[in-house]
N, C-alpha and C positions, 0 to 999 in steps of 0.2 A: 718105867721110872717116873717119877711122881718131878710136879713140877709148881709152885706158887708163884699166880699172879695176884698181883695187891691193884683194885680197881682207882685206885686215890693218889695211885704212882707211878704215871703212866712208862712204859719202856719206851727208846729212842724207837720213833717207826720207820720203815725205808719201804719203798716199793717194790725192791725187786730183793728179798733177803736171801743168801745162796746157802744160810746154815738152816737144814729142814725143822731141827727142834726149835730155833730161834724163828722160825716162819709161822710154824704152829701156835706158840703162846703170842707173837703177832695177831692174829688171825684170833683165839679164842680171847682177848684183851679187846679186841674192835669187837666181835660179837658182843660182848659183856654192856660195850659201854656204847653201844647203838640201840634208838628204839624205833620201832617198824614205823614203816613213814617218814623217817629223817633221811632217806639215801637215796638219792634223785636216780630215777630212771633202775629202782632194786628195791621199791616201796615194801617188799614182803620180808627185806633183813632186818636182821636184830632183834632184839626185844619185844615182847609184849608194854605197853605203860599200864595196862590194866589196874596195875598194882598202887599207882597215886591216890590219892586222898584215901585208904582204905586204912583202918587201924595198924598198928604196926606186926601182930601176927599174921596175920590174912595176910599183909602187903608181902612178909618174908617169905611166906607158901610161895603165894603166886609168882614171887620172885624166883623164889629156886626153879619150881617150875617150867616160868618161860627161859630160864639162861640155861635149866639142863636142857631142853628141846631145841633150843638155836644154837646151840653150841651142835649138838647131833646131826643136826639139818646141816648145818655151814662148815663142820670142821668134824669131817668124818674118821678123818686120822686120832683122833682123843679117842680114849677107851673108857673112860669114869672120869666124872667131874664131882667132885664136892664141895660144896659152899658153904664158907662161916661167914657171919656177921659181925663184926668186931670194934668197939667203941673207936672212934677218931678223934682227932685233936678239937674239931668242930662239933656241933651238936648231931652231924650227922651220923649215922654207920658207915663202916667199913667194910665194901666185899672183897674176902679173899678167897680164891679158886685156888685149889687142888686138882691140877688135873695130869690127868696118868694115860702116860703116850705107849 
C-alpha cells in the first residue's frame, strides 16, 4: 500500500507509536528530515547534506539519493520510496515521499 509523506508538514510524533504503519511513516518522516551529524551519540543517521550550495539539479540527484539509502539503511520495513519535488508556499521546494510498505 502506497503511503505520502509531505516533508513541510510535519505528522504529530509520539515515542512509543503502537499503530506499525503510523510508526513506519514516523520513522521514514525523521529519516527525511535529519542530516548525519545532527543526532547526538547516532552521528551516522539521516541525510547526507552534501547536496547544499550545489545547483538545483545536482542538489535533487544527490538528494533523492541520500533519502532512498537512509531511508533503506534506517527503515527496513519500506519497500519503494519515490520522491517529488514540488513548488511550496515559500521560495523553497517541497519533498513528498511515496512510500510503499
Amino acid at each position: 500500500m502506497k503511503y505520502t509523506i509531505n516533508t513541510t508538514a510535519p505528522p504529530k510524533l509520539t515515542l512509543s507509536e503502537n499503530n506499525e504503519i503510523a510508526s513506519i511513516l514516523q520513522n521514514v518522516f525523521i529519516i527525511a528530515s535529519s542530516c548525519k551529524g545532527t543526532i547526538p551519540m547516532y552521528r551516522s543517521f539521516g541525510i547526507n547534506n552534501s547536496y547544499k550550495d550545489r545547483p538545483q539539479q545536482a542538489a535533487k540527484t544527490l538528494l533523492i539519493s541520500s533519502i532512498t539509502e537512509a531511508i533503506s539503511t534506517y527503515e527496513p520495513r519500506v519497500k519503494d520510496v519515490s520522491i517529488i519535488f514540488a513548488p511550496s508556499d515559500s521560495d523553497n521546494l517541497s519533498i513528498i515521499l511515496e512510500v510503499t510498505l
